[in-house]
C-alpha positions as CSV (number, residue, x, y, z in Angstrom):
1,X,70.7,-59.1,186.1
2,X,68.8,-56.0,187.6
3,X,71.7,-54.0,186.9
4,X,72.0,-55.2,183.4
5,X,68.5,-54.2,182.6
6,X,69.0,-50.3,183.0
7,X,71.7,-50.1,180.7
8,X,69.4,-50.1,177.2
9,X,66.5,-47.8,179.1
10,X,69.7,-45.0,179.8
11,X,70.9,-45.3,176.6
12,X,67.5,-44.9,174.8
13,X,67.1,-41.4,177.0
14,X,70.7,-40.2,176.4
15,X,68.8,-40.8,172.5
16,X,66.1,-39.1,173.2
17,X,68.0,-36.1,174.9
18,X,70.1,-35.9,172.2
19,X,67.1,-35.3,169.9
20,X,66.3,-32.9,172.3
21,X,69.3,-30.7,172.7
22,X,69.1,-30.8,168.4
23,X,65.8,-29.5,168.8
24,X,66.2,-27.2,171.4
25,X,67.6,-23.3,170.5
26,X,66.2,-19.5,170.1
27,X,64.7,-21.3,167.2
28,X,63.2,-24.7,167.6
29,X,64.2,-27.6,165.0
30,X,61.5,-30.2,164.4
31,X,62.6,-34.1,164.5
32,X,62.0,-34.2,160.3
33,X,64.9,-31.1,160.4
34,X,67.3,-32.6,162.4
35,X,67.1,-35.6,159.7
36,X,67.2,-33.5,156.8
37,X,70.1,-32.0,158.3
38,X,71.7,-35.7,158.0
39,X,70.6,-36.2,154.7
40,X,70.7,-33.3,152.8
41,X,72.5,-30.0,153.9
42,X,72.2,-27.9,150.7
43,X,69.8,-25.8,152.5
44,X,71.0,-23.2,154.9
45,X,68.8,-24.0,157.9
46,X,70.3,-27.7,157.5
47,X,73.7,-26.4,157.2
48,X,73.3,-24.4,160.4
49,X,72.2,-27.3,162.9
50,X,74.6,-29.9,160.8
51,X,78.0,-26.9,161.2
52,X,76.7,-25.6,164.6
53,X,73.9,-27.6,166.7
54,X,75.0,-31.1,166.2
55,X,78.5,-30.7,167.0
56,X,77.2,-28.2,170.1
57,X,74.8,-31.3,171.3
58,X,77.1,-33.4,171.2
59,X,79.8,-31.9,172.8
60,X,77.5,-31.5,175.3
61,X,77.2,-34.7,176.4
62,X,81.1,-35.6,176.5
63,X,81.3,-33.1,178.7
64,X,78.8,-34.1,181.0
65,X,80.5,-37.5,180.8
66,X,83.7,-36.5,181.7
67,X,82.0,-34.7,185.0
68,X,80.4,-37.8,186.1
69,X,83.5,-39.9,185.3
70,X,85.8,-37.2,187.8
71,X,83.4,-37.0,189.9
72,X,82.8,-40.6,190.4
73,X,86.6,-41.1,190.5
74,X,86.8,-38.5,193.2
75,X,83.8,-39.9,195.5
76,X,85.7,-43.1,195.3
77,X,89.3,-41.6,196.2
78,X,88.8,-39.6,199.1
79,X,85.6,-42.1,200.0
80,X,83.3,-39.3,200.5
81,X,80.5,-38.5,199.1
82,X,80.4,-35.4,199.3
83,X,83.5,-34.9,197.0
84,X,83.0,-33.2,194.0
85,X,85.2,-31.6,191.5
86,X,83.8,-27.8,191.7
87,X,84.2,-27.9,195.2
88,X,86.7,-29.7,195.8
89,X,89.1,-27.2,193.9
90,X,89.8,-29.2,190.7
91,X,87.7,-26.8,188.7
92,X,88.2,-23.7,190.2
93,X,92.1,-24.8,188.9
94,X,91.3,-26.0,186.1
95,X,89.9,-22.5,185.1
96,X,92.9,-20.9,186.7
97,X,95.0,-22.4,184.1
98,X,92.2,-21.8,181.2
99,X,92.3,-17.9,182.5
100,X,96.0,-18.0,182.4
101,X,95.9,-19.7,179.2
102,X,93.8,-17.2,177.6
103,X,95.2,-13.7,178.7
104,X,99.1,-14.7,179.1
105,X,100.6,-14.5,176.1
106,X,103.1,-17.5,176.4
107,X,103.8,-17.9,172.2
108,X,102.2,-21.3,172.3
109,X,98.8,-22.1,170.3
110,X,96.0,-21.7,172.7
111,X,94.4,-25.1,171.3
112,X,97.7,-27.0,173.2
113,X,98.0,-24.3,176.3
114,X,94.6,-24.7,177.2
115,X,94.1,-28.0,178.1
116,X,97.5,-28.6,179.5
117,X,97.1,-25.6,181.9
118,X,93.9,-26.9,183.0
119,X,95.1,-29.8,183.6
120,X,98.1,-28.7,185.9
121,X,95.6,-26.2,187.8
122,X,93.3,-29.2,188.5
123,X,95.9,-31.0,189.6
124,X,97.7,-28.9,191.5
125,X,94.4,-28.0,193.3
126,X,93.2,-31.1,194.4
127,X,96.6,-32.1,195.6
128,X,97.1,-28.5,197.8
129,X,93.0,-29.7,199.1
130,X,94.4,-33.1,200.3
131,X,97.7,-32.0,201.6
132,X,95.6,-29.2,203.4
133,X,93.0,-31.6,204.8
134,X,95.8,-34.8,205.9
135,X,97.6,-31.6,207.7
136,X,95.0,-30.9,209.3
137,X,93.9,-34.2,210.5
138,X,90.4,-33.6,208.9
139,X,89.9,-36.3,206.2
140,X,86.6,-36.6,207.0
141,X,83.4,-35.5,205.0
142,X,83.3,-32.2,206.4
143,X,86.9,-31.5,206.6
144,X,87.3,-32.2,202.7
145,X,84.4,-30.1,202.0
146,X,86.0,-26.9,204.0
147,X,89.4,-27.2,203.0
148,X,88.0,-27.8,198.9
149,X,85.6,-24.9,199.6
150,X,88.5,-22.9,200.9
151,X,90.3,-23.7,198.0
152,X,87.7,-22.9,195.3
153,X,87.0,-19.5,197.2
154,X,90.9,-18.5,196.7
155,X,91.3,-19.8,193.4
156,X,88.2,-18.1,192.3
157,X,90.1,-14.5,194.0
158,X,93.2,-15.7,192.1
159,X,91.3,-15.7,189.2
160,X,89.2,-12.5,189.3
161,X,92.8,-10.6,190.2
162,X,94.0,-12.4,186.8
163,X,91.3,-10.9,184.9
164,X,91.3,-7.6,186.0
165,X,94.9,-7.0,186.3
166,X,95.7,-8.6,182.5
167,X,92.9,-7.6,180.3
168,X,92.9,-4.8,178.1
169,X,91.6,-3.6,174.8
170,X,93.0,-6.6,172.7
171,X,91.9,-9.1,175.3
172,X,88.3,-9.7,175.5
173,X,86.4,-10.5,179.3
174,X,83.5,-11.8,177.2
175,X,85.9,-15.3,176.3
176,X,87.4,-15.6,180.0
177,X,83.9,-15.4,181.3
178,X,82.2,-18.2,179.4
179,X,85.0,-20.2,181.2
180,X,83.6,-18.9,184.4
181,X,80.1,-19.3,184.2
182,X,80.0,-22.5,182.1
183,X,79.3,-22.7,178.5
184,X,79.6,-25.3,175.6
185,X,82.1,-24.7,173.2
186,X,81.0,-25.4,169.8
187,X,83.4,-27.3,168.3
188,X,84.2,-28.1,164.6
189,X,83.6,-31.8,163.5
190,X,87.3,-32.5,164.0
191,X,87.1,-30.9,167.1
192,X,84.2,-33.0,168.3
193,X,86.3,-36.3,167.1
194,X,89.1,-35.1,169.2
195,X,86.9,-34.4,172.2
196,X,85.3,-38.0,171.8
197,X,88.5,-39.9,171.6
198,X,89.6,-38.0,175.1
199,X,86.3,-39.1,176.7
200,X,86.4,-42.6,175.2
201,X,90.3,-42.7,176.7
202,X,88.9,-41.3,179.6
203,X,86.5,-43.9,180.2
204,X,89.2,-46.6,179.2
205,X,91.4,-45.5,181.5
206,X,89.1,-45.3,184.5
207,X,88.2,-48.5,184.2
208,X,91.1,-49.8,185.2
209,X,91.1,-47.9,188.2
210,X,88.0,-49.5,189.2
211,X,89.0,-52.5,191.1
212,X,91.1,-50.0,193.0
213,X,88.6,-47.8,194.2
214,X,86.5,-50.5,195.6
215,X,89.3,-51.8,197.7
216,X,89.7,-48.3,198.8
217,X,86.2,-48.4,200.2
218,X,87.0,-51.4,202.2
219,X,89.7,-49.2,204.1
220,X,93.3,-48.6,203.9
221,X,94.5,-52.0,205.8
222,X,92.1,-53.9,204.0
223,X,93.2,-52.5,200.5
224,X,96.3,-52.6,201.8
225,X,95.4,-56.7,202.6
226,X,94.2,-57.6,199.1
227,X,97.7,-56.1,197.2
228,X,96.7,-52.2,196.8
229,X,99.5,-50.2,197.0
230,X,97.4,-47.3,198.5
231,X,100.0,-44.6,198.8
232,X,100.8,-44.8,195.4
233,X,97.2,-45.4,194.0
234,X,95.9,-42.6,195.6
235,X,98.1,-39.5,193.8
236,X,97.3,-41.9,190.7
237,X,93.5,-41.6,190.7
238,X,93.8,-38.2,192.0
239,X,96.0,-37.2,189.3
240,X,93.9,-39.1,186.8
241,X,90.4,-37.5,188.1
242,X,92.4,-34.0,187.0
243,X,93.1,-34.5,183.9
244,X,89.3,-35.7,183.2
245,X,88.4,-32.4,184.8
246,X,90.7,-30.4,182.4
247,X,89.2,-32.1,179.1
248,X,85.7,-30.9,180.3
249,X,86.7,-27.7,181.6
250,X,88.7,-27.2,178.7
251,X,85.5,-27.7,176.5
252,X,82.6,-26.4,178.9
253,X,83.9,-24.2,181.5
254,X,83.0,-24.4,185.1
255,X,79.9,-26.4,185.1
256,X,78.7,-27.2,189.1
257,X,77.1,-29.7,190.8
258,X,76.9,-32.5,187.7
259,X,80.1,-34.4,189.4
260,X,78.7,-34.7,192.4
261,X,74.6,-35.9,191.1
262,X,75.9,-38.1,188.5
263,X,77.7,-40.5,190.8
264,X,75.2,-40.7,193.0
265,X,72.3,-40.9,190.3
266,X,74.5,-43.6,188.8
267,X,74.7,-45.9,192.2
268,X,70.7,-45.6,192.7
269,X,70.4,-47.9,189.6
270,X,73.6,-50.0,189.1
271,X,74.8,-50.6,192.5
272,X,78.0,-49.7,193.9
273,X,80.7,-51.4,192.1
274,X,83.1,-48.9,190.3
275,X,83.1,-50.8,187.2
276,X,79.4,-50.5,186.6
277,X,79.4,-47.0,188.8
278,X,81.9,-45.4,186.2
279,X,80.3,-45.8,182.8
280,X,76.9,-44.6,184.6
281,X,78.0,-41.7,186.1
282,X,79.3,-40.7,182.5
283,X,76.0,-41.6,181.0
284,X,74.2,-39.6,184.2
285,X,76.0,-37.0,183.0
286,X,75.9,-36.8,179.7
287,X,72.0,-36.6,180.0
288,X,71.8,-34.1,182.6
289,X,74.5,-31.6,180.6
290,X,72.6,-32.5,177.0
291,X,69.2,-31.1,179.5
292,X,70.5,-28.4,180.8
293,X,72.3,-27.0,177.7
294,X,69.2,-27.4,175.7
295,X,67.6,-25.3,178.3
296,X,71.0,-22.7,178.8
297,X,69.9,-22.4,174.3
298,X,66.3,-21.5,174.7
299,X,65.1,-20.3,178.0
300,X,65.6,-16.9,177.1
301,X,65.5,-16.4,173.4
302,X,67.5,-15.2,171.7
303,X,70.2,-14.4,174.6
304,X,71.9,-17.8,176.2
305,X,72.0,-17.9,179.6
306,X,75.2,-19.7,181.2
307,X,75.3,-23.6,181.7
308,X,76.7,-23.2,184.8
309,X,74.4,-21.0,186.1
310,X,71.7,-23.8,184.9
311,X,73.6,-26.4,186.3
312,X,74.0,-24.4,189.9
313,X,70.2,-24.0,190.5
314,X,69.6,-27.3,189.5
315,X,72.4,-28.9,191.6
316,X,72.5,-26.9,194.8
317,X,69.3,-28.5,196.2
318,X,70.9,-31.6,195.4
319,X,73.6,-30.5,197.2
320,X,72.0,-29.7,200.5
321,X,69.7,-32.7,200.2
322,X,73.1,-35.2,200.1
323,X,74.8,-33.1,203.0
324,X,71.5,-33.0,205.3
325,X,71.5,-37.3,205.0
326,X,75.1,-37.2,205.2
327,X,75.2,-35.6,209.0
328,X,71.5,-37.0,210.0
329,X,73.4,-40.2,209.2
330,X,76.4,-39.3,211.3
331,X,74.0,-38.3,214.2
332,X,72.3,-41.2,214.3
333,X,75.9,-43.4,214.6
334,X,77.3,-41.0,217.1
Protein backbone atom coordinates (compact mmCIF):
# COMPACT_ATOMS: atom_id res chain seq x y z
CA UNK A 1 0.00 0.00 0.00
CA UNK A 2 3.12 2.20 0.63
CA UNK A 3 4.08 1.78 -2.79
CA UNK A 4 0.75 2.62 -4.08
CA UNK A 5 0.74 5.87 -2.41
CA UNK A 6 3.65 7.51 -4.50
CA UNK A 7 2.24 6.96 -7.62
CA UNK A 8 -0.36 10.16 -7.64
CA UNK A 9 2.47 12.50 -5.75
CA UNK A 10 4.96 11.50 -9.08
CA UNK A 11 2.54 12.07 -11.37
CA UNK A 12 1.40 15.46 -9.86
CA UNK A 13 5.32 16.60 -10.18
CA UNK A 14 5.81 15.11 -13.75
CA UNK A 15 2.52 18.02 -13.88
CA UNK A 16 4.18 20.45 -12.40
CA UNK A 17 7.51 19.98 -14.42
CA UNK A 18 5.64 19.96 -17.33
CA UNK A 19 4.41 23.45 -16.54
CA UNK A 20 7.73 24.12 -15.97
CA UNK A 21 9.56 23.08 -19.03
CA UNK A 22 6.39 25.23 -20.93
CA UNK A 23 7.45 28.02 -18.92
CA UNK A 24 10.97 27.77 -19.11
CA UNK A 25 13.02 29.34 -22.43
CA UNK A 26 15.35 32.60 -23.40
CA UNK A 27 11.91 34.02 -22.84
CA UNK A 28 9.82 33.00 -19.92
CA UNK A 29 5.97 31.96 -20.50
CA UNK A 30 3.68 32.70 -17.59
CA UNK A 31 1.13 29.86 -16.43
CA UNK A 32 -1.96 32.17 -17.96
CA UNK A 33 0.24 31.86 -21.53
CA UNK A 34 0.77 28.44 -21.58
CA UNK A 35 -3.26 28.26 -21.29
CA UNK A 36 -3.95 30.73 -23.77
CA UNK A 37 -1.77 28.90 -25.88
CA UNK A 38 -4.44 25.89 -25.39
CA UNK A 39 -7.23 28.07 -26.00
CA UNK A 40 -6.64 30.46 -28.40
CA UNK A 41 -3.47 30.51 -30.74
CA UNK A 42 -4.38 33.41 -33.05
CA UNK A 43 -1.69 35.34 -31.47
CA UNK A 44 1.83 34.76 -32.40
CA UNK A 45 3.36 34.32 -29.01
CA UNK A 46 0.68 31.51 -28.47
CA UNK A 47 1.39 30.02 -31.79
CA UNK A 48 5.04 29.81 -30.92
CA UNK A 49 4.85 27.81 -27.50
CA UNK A 50 1.61 25.74 -28.99
CA UNK A 51 4.05 24.88 -32.76
CA UNK A 52 7.42 24.83 -30.84
CA UNK A 53 7.50 24.60 -26.81
CA UNK A 54 4.73 22.15 -26.17
CA UNK A 55 5.71 19.59 -28.50
CA UNK A 56 9.65 20.40 -27.31
CA UNK A 57 8.29 19.65 -23.48
CA UNK A 58 6.89 17.03 -24.13
CA UNK A 59 9.11 15.21 -26.15
CA UNK A 60 11.16 15.79 -23.47
CA UNK A 61 9.72 13.73 -21.13
CA UNK A 62 9.34 10.57 -23.56
CA UNK A 63 12.64 10.74 -23.83
CA UNK A 64 13.56 10.69 -20.39
CA UNK A 65 11.17 7.84 -20.10
CA UNK A 66 12.58 5.73 -22.46
CA UNK A 67 16.21 6.28 -20.53
CA UNK A 68 14.81 5.11 -17.35
CA UNK A 69 12.84 2.24 -19.00
CA UNK A 70 16.59 0.91 -20.75
CA UNK A 71 18.24 1.64 -18.11
CA UNK A 72 16.07 -0.15 -15.68
CA UNK A 73 15.89 -3.07 -18.15
CA UNK A 74 19.66 -3.12 -18.28
CA UNK A 75 20.27 -3.02 -14.34
CA UNK A 76 18.06 -5.90 -14.30
CA UNK A 77 19.80 -7.92 -17.25
CA UNK A 78 23.26 -7.95 -16.41
CA UNK A 79 22.15 -7.58 -12.46
CA UNK A 80 24.37 -4.75 -11.89
CA UNK A 81 23.77 -1.76 -10.90
CA UNK A 82 26.10 -0.07 -12.20
CA UNK A 83 24.86 -0.75 -15.79
CA UNK A 84 23.77 2.02 -17.70
CA UNK A 85 23.11 2.52 -21.26
CA UNK A 86 25.83 5.45 -21.97
CA UNK A 87 28.33 3.49 -20.54
CA UNK A 88 27.60 0.52 -21.23
CA UNK A 89 27.99 1.21 -25.09
CA UNK A 90 24.29 1.15 -26.14
CA UNK A 91 24.38 4.89 -26.75
CA UNK A 92 27.66 5.55 -27.87
CA UNK A 93 26.06 2.87 -30.85
CA UNK A 94 23.19 4.15 -30.99
CA UNK A 95 24.78 7.47 -32.16
CA UNK A 96 27.14 5.54 -34.41
CA UNK A 97 24.26 4.65 -36.43
CA UNK A 98 22.50 8.29 -36.08
CA UNK A 99 26.16 9.69 -37.42
CA UNK A 100 26.10 7.14 -40.09
CA UNK A 101 22.59 7.88 -40.82
CA UNK A 102 23.09 11.46 -41.18
CA UNK A 103 26.31 11.88 -43.40
CA UNK A 104 26.06 8.52 -45.56
CA UNK A 105 23.98 9.04 -48.16
CA UNK A 106 22.18 5.57 -48.42
CA UNK A 107 18.93 6.97 -50.75
CA UNK A 108 16.68 6.08 -47.88
CA UNK A 109 14.54 8.94 -45.95
CA UNK A 110 16.50 9.89 -42.98
CA UNK A 111 13.07 9.82 -40.86
CA UNK A 112 13.27 5.64 -41.47
CA UNK A 113 17.40 5.38 -41.45
CA UNK A 114 17.72 6.98 -38.39
CA UNK A 115 16.03 5.07 -36.01
CA UNK A 116 16.79 1.76 -37.53
CA UNK A 117 20.50 2.49 -37.48
CA UNK A 118 20.33 3.42 -33.95
CA UNK A 119 18.84 0.75 -33.17
CA UNK A 120 21.38 -1.83 -34.78
CA UNK A 121 24.41 0.34 -33.28
CA UNK A 122 22.79 -0.20 -29.80
CA UNK A 123 22.40 -3.43 -30.29
CA UNK A 124 25.28 -4.42 -31.77
CA UNK A 125 27.09 -2.59 -28.92
CA UNK A 126 25.81 -4.03 -26.00
CA UNK A 127 26.06 -7.40 -27.46
CA UNK A 128 30.14 -6.89 -28.42
CA UNK A 129 30.20 -5.42 -24.29
CA UNK A 130 28.69 -8.79 -23.10
CA UNK A 131 30.53 -11.11 -25.42
CA UNK A 132 33.68 -9.01 -24.31
CA UNK A 133 33.05 -9.20 -20.61
CA UNK A 134 31.72 -13.44 -20.65
CA UNK A 135 35.25 -13.75 -22.63
CA UNK A 136 36.79 -12.35 -20.26
CA UNK A 137 35.40 -14.08 -17.34
CA UNK A 138 34.53 -10.62 -15.77
CA UNK A 139 30.70 -10.33 -15.41
CA UNK A 140 31.04 -8.66 -12.46
CA UNK A 141 30.22 -4.95 -11.65
CA UNK A 142 33.49 -3.76 -12.48
CA UNK A 143 34.20 -5.94 -15.33
CA UNK A 144 30.92 -4.63 -17.17
CA UNK A 145 31.74 -1.17 -16.40
CA UNK A 146 35.42 -1.52 -18.08
CA UNK A 147 34.61 -3.49 -20.91
CA UNK A 148 31.23 -0.83 -21.59
CA UNK A 149 33.58 2.03 -20.89
CA UNK A 150 35.96 0.49 -23.39
CA UNK A 151 33.43 0.24 -25.68
CA UNK A 152 31.87 3.78 -25.50
CA UNK A 153 35.56 5.16 -25.71
CA UNK A 154 36.04 3.33 -29.28
CA UNK A 155 32.76 3.95 -30.50
CA UNK A 156 33.06 7.57 -29.56
CA UNK A 157 36.79 7.38 -31.89
CA UNK A 158 34.60 5.58 -34.49
CA UNK A 159 32.45 8.28 -34.54
CA UNK A 160 34.70 11.44 -34.42
CA UNK A 161 36.70 9.59 -37.54
CA UNK A 162 33.02 9.40 -39.24
CA UNK A 163 32.63 13.01 -38.80
CA UNK A 164 35.68 14.27 -39.90
CA UNK A 165 36.46 12.03 -42.69
CA UNK A 166 32.62 12.45 -44.39
CA UNK A 167 31.62 15.95 -43.80
CA UNK A 168 31.88 18.57 -46.26
CA UNK A 169 30.36 21.78 -47.41
CA UNK A 170 26.75 20.16 -48.05
CA UNK A 171 26.85 18.30 -44.77
CA UNK A 172 26.58 20.33 -41.71
CA UNK A 173 28.70 19.32 -38.12
CA UNK A 174 26.20 21.56 -36.37
CA UNK A 175 23.20 18.49 -36.91
CA UNK A 176 25.72 15.50 -36.08
CA UNK A 177 26.72 17.38 -32.99
CA UNK A 178 23.35 17.86 -31.35
CA UNK A 179 23.45 14.04 -31.54
CA UNK A 180 26.60 14.06 -29.59
CA UNK A 181 26.07 16.32 -26.91
CA UNK A 182 22.37 15.68 -26.30
CA UNK A 183 19.61 17.79 -27.46
CA UNK A 184 15.72 17.62 -27.82
CA UNK A 185 14.44 17.44 -31.08
CA UNK A 186 11.45 19.48 -31.60
CA UNK A 187 9.16 17.56 -33.13
CA UNK A 188 5.94 18.32 -35.13
CA UNK A 189 2.59 17.29 -33.40
CA UNK A 190 2.53 14.09 -35.54
CA UNK A 191 5.83 13.60 -34.72
CA UNK A 192 5.17 13.89 -30.95
CA UNK A 193 2.13 11.20 -31.56
CA UNK A 194 4.57 8.98 -33.21
CA UNK A 195 7.21 9.36 -30.44
CA UNK A 196 4.41 8.66 -27.72
CA UNK A 197 3.05 5.54 -29.25
CA UNK A 198 6.86 4.09 -29.31
CA UNK A 199 7.18 5.01 -25.52
CA UNK A 200 3.71 3.71 -24.67
CA UNK A 201 4.82 0.32 -26.78
CA UNK A 202 7.95 0.58 -25.03
CA UNK A 203 6.48 0.47 -21.74
CA UNK A 204 4.01 -2.32 -22.86
CA UNK A 205 6.43 -4.34 -23.94
CA UNK A 206 8.76 -4.15 -20.89
CA UNK A 207 6.28 -5.11 -18.85
CA UNK A 208 6.20 -8.29 -19.94
CA UNK A 209 9.68 -8.75 -19.32
CA UNK A 210 9.28 -7.96 -15.81
CA UNK A 211 8.60 -11.25 -14.20
CA UNK A 212 11.74 -12.21 -15.99
CA UNK A 213 14.02 -9.95 -14.71
CA UNK A 214 13.18 -10.72 -11.17
CA UNK A 215 13.86 -14.28 -11.63
CA UNK A 216 17.10 -13.22 -13.00
CA UNK A 217 17.92 -11.53 -9.73
CA UNK A 218 17.41 -14.71 -7.96
CA UNK A 219 20.38 -16.28 -10.05
CA UNK A 220 20.66 -18.29 -13.09
CA UNK A 221 19.85 -21.91 -11.47
CA UNK A 222 17.10 -20.43 -9.66
CA UNK A 223 15.60 -18.69 -12.78
CA UNK A 224 16.51 -21.46 -14.36
CA UNK A 225 14.25 -23.53 -11.36
CA UNK A 226 11.11 -21.47 -11.76
CA UNK A 227 10.82 -22.11 -15.90
CA UNK A 228 13.11 -19.06 -17.23
CA UNK A 229 14.77 -19.96 -20.23
CA UNK A 230 17.73 -17.74 -19.35
CA UNK A 231 19.92 -18.11 -22.40
CA UNK A 232 17.38 -17.15 -24.50
CA UNK A 233 15.84 -14.37 -22.26
CA UNK A 234 18.86 -12.76 -21.88
CA UNK A 235 19.71 -11.69 -25.83
CA UNK A 236 15.77 -10.84 -25.56
CA UNK A 237 15.88 -8.17 -22.93
CA UNK A 238 19.16 -7.14 -24.18
CA UNK A 239 17.97 -6.75 -27.55
CA UNK A 240 14.75 -5.08 -26.32
CA UNK A 241 16.72 -2.51 -23.94
CA UNK A 242 18.39 -1.39 -27.62
CA UNK A 243 15.81 -0.62 -29.31
CA UNK A 244 14.34 1.65 -26.28
CA UNK A 245 17.76 3.22 -26.40
CA UNK A 246 17.46 3.95 -30.26
CA UNK A 247 13.88 5.65 -29.93
CA UNK A 248 15.47 8.13 -27.34
CA UNK A 249 18.60 8.54 -28.94
CA UNK A 250 16.86 8.89 -32.08
CA UNK A 251 14.90 11.90 -30.53
CA UNK A 252 17.41 13.35 -27.86
CA UNK A 253 20.87 12.42 -28.68
CA UNK A 254 23.30 11.15 -26.20
CA UNK A 255 21.82 12.17 -22.92
CA UNK A 256 24.23 10.59 -19.77
CA UNK A 257 23.69 9.50 -16.60
CA UNK A 258 19.51 9.60 -16.64
CA UNK A 259 19.50 5.56 -17.15
CA UNK A 260 21.46 4.88 -14.60
CA UNK A 261 19.56 7.61 -11.58
CA UNK A 262 16.21 6.83 -12.76
CA UNK A 263 16.30 3.11 -11.79
CA UNK A 264 17.76 3.64 -8.83
CA UNK A 265 15.59 6.85 -7.90
CA UNK A 266 12.64 4.65 -8.96
CA UNK A 267 13.56 1.52 -6.38
CA UNK A 268 14.02 4.14 -3.33
CA UNK A 269 10.14 4.62 -3.47
CA UNK A 270 8.51 1.57 -5.04
CA UNK A 271 10.59 -1.24 -4.01
CA UNK A 272 12.29 -3.58 -6.15
CA UNK A 273 9.88 -5.53 -8.13
CA UNK A 274 10.34 -4.87 -11.97
CA UNK A 275 6.72 -4.42 -12.60
CA UNK A 276 6.46 -1.42 -10.33
CA UNK A 277 10.41 -0.58 -10.91
CA UNK A 278 9.71 -0.19 -14.75
CA UNK A 279 6.89 2.39 -15.00
CA UNK A 280 8.97 4.48 -12.27
CA UNK A 281 12.07 4.58 -13.72
CA UNK A 282 10.14 5.97 -16.88
CA UNK A 283 8.39 8.49 -14.73
CA UNK A 284 11.99 9.26 -12.86
CA UNK A 285 12.96 9.99 -16.00
CA UNK A 286 10.74 11.81 -17.59
CA UNK A 287 10.95 14.39 -14.68
CA UNK A 288 14.53 14.70 -14.49
CA UNK A 289 14.85 15.21 -18.62
CA UNK A 290 11.61 17.75 -18.59
CA UNK A 291 14.35 19.62 -15.49
CA UNK A 292 17.15 19.58 -17.16
CA UNK A 293 15.90 20.61 -20.63
CA UNK A 294 14.08 23.45 -19.12
CA UNK A 295 17.34 24.44 -17.71
CA UNK A 296 19.56 23.30 -21.24
CA UNK A 297 16.49 26.44 -22.69
CA UNK A 298 17.31 29.21 -20.30
CA UNK A 299 20.47 29.06 -18.44
CA UNK A 300 22.14 30.99 -20.85
CA UNK A 301 19.86 33.17 -22.80
CA UNK A 302 19.45 33.23 -25.65
CA UNK A 303 22.17 30.46 -26.61
CA UNK A 304 21.07 26.64 -25.47
CA UNK A 305 23.46 24.87 -23.83
CA UNK A 306 23.51 20.98 -24.60
CA UNK A 307 21.19 18.50 -22.55
CA UNK A 308 23.78 16.22 -22.22
CA UNK A 309 26.16 18.34 -21.00
CA UNK A 310 23.30 19.27 -18.29
CA UNK A 311 22.60 15.83 -17.70
CA UNK A 312 26.56 14.91 -17.33
CA UNK A 313 27.15 17.43 -14.40
CA UNK A 314 24.23 16.51 -12.81
CA UNK A 315 24.65 12.68 -13.17
CA UNK A 316 28.39 12.23 -12.63
CA UNK A 317 28.18 12.77 -8.82
CA UNK A 318 25.55 10.37 -8.87
CA UNK A 319 27.70 8.26 -10.50
CA UNK A 320 30.61 8.22 -8.19
CA UNK A 321 28.26 8.25 -5.19
CA UNK A 322 26.52 4.63 -6.52
CA UNK A 323 30.21 3.14 -7.41
CA UNK A 324 31.86 4.36 -3.94
CA UNK A 325 28.64 2.17 -2.03
CA UNK A 326 29.04 -0.32 -4.58
CA UNK A 327 32.84 -1.36 -3.66
CA UNK A 328 32.46 -0.17 0.22
CA UNK A 329 29.73 -2.79 0.01
CA UNK A 330 32.04 -5.38 -1.56
CA UNK A 331 34.78 -4.64 1.02
CA UNK A 332 32.77 -5.14 3.74
CA UNK A 333 31.59 -8.93 2.33
CA UNK A 334 35.06 -9.71 1.33
Amino acid sequence: MRHNAVWLPALAVLALCLLLGACAGHQWATPAEIWRAFTDSDTLRSRLLWEWRLPRVLAAACVGALLGLSGAVFQGVFRNPLAEPYLLGASGGAALGATVALLVPLGLPQSWLLPLLAFCGAWGATVLVLAVARVAGALDAPGMLLAGVAMAAMLGAIRSFLMLALSDETVSLQVVMSWVLGGIQTPTWKGFAVLALITLACLAVTQAAARGLDLLGLGDATAQGFGLDVKRFVPRAVLLGSLVVAAAVAYGGLVAFVGLAAPHIARWFVGTRHRSVLPASALAGAIVVTVADAIARSVLPPAEVPLGLITAVAGGPFFIVLLARRLRAQGGRA
